[in-house]
C-alpha positions as CSV (number, residue, x, y, z in Angstrom):
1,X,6.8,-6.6,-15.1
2,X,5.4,-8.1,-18.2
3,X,3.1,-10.5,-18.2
4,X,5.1,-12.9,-20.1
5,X,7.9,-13.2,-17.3
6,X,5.4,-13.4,-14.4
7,X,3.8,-16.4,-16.6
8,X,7.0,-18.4,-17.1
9,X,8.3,-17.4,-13.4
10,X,5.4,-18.7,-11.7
11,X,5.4,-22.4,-13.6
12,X,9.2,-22.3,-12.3
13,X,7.7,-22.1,-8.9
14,X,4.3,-24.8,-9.2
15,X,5.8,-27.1,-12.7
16,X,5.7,-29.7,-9.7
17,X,2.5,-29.4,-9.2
18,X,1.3,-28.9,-12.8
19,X,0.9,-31.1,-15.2
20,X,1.7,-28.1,-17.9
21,X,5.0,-28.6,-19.3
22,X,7.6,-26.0,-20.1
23,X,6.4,-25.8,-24.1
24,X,3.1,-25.2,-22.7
25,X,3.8,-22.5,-20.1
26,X,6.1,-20.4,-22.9
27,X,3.5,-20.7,-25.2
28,X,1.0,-19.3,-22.3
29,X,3.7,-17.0,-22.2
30,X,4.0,-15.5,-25.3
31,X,0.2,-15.4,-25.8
32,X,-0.4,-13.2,-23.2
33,X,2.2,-10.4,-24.6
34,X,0.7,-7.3,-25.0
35,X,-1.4,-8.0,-21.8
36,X,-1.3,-5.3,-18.6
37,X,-1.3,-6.4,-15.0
38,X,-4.7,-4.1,-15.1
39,X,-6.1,-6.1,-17.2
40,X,-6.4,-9.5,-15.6
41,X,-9.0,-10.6,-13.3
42,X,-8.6,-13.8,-11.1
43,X,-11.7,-15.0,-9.3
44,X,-11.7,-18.9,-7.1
45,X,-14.1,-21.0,-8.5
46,X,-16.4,-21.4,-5.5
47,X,-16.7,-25.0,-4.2
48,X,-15.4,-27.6,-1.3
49,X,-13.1,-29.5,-0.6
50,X,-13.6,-33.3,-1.8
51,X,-11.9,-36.4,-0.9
52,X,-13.1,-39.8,-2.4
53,X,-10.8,-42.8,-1.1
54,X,-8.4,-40.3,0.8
55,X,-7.8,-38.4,-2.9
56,X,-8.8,-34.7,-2.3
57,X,-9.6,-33.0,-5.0
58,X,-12.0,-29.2,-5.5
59,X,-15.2,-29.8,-6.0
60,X,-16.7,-26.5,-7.7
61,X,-20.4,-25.2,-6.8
62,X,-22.3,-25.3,-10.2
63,X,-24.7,-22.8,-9.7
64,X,-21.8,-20.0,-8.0
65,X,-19.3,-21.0,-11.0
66,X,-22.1,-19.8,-13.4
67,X,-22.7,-16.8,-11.3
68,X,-19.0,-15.6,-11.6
69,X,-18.4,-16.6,-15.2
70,X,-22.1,-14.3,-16.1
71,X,-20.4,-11.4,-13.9
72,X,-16.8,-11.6,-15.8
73,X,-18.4,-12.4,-19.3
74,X,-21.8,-11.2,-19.3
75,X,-22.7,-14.8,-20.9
76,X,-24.3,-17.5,-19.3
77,X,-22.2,-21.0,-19.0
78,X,-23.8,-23.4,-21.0
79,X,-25.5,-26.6,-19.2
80,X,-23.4,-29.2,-18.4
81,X,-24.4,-32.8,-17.9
């Protein structure tokens, strides 16, 4: 299946828990034409899970993060503050 449909069909099934509007996810959509199920990578950001005042949220490791994006880039992430 192309990579378009599988973009648009999956924000069918999470818009509710997205704030990407439809615009958005057609235009994610059509940007990724042209690109093979083979060719996509999908990696979790390492971290845990974080809830300040009962809000839970994913709180990412800093150092692992770097680790993955130097493996799938061959870059280093640049510092953050």
């Amino acid at each position: 299946m192309e990579i378009f449909y599988v973009v648009l069909i999956m924000w069918q099934h999470i818009h509710e828990d997205t704030d990407m509007n439809a615009t958005e996810a057609i235009g994610m959509g059509l940007h990724s034409r042209g690109i093979s199920e083979e060719d996509i990578t999908m990696e979790m950001v390492p971290g845990t899970f974080y809830n300040p005042g009962g809000v839970s949220y994913w709180k990412p490791d800093p150092e692992e993060t770097a680790d993955i994006v130097e493996e799938l880039f061959g870059e280093k992430m640049p510092e953050v503050l």
